[in-house]
C-alpha positions in Angstrom: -0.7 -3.6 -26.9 0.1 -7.4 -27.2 3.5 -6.6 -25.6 1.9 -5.2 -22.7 -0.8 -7.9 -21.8 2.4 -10.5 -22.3 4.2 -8.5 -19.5 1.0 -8.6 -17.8 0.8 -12.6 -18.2 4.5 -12.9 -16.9 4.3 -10.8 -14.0 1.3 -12.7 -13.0 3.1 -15.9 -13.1 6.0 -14.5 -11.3 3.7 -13.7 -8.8 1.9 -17.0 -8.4 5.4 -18.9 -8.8 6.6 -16.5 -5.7 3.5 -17.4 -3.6 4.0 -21.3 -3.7 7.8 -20.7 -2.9 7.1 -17.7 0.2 4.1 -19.1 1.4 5.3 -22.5 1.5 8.3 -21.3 3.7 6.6 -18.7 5.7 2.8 -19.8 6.4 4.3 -21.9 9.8 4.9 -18.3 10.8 2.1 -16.8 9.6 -0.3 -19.3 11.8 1.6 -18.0 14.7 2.1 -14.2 14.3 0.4 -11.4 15.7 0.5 -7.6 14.3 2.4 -6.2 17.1 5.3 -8.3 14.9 4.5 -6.6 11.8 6.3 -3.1 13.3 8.4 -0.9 11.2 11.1 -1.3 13.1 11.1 -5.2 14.0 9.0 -7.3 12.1 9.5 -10.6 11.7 7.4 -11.7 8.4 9.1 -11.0 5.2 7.3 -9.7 2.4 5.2 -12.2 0.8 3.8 -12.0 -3.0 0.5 -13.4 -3.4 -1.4 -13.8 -6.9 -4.2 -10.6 -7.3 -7.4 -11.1 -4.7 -5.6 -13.8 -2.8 -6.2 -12.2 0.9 -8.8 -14.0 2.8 -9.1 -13.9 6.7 -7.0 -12.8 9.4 -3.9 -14.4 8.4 -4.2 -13.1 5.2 -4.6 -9.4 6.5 -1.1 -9.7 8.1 -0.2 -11.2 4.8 -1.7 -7.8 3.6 0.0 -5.8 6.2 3.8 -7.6 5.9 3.4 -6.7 1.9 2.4 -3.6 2.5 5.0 -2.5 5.0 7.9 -3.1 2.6 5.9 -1.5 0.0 5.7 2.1 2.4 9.3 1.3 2.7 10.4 1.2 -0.9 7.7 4.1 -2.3 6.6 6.0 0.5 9.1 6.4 3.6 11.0 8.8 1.4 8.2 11.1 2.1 5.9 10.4 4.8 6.8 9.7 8.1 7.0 6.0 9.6 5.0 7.1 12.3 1.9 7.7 10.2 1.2 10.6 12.4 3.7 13.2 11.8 4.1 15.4 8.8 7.6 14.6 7.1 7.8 16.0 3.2 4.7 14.7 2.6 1.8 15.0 5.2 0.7 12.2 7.6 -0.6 9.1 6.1 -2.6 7.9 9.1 -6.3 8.4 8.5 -6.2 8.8 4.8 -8.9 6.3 4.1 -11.3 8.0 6.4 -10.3 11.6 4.3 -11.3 10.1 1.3 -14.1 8.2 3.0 -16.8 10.6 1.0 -15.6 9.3 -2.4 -14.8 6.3 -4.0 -12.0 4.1 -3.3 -11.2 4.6 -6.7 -10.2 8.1 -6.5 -7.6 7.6 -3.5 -5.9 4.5 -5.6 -6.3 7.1 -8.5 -4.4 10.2 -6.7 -1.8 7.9 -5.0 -1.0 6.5 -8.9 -0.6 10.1 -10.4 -1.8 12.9 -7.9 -1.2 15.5 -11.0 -3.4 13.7 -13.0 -6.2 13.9 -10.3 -5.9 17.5 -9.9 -6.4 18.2 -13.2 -9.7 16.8 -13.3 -10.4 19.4 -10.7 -11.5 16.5 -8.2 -12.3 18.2 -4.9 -10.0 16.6 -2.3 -7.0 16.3 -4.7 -7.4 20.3 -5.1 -7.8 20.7 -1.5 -5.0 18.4 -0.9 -2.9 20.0 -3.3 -3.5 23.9 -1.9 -2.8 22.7 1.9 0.6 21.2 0.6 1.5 24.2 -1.7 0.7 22.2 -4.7 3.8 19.9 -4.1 4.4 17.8 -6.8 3.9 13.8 -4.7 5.9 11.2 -6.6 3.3 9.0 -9.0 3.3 5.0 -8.6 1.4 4.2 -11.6 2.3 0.7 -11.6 1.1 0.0 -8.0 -2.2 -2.4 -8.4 -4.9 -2.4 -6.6 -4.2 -4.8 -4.3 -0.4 -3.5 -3.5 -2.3 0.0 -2.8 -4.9 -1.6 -0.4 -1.6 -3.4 1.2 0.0 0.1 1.7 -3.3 1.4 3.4 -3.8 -1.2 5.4 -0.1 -1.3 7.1 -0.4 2.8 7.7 -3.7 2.1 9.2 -2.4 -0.5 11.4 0.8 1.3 12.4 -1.9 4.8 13.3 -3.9 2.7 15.0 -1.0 1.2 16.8 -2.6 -2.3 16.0 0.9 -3.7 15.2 
């Protein structure tokens, strides 16, 4: 247990020690971009770590975004289509917060973590979910926090809503 909340410490000051060096470098460009930059295909903004509940504003929702695009591309893009409108493997992620709209945030963050684990609770979306895919196993991310999750959904809400 120890172990674990000393990992915990570290990563946390891995974090804050890669905010002062990326947002030093990148928050010229930050002041300046728009979210039509922040496209799958072109973006300009890198990804940028910030310490946990470090978002405020509306430069801090593209910071939001720019995380959370390169976070679709290394856990999600596998599955789900870029697009957010299209089924791929997976079905299409645009919308999903709306879906789950009628229970708490907690239980999206808590299917997208371990969807199996979910199900077995018997939660209603996750067995609806589950029968409309043919009970397709979706890859877990339990070590995703909160705020990389809220990242994730706000870049596929942004790419649906062609805000970028």
């Amino acid at each position: 247990m120890k172990t674990l909340a000393y990992l915990q410490m570290i990563q946390g000051l891995a974090y804050l020690v890669l905010a002062l060096a990326f947002v030093g470098l990148s928050f010229g460009l930050t002041q300046h971009l728009n979210l039509k930059e922040l496209e799958i295909s072109g973006g300009v903004c890198g990804v940028v770590f910030l310490p946990k509940n470090q978002f405020y504003g509306a430069d801090s929702l593209r910071l939001s975004i720019s995380l959370g695009k390169q976070l679709f591309k290394n856990n999600c893009a596998t599955c789900h289509h870029k697009n957010m409108k299209d089924n791929l493997t997976g079905p299409a992620l645009g919308g999903t917060q709306s879906r789950w709209a009628t229970f708490p945030k907690a239980d999206l963050y808590n299917w997208i973590r371990n969807s199996q684990a979910l199900i077995a609770t018997k939660h209603p979306r996750a067995v609806s979910l589950a029968a409309e895919w043919d009970y397709s196993v979706m890859t877990a991310f339990p070590n995703l926090t909160d705020e990389e999750l809220e990242s994730i959904l706000n870049y596929v809400e942004a790419i649906y809503e062609r805000r970028h």
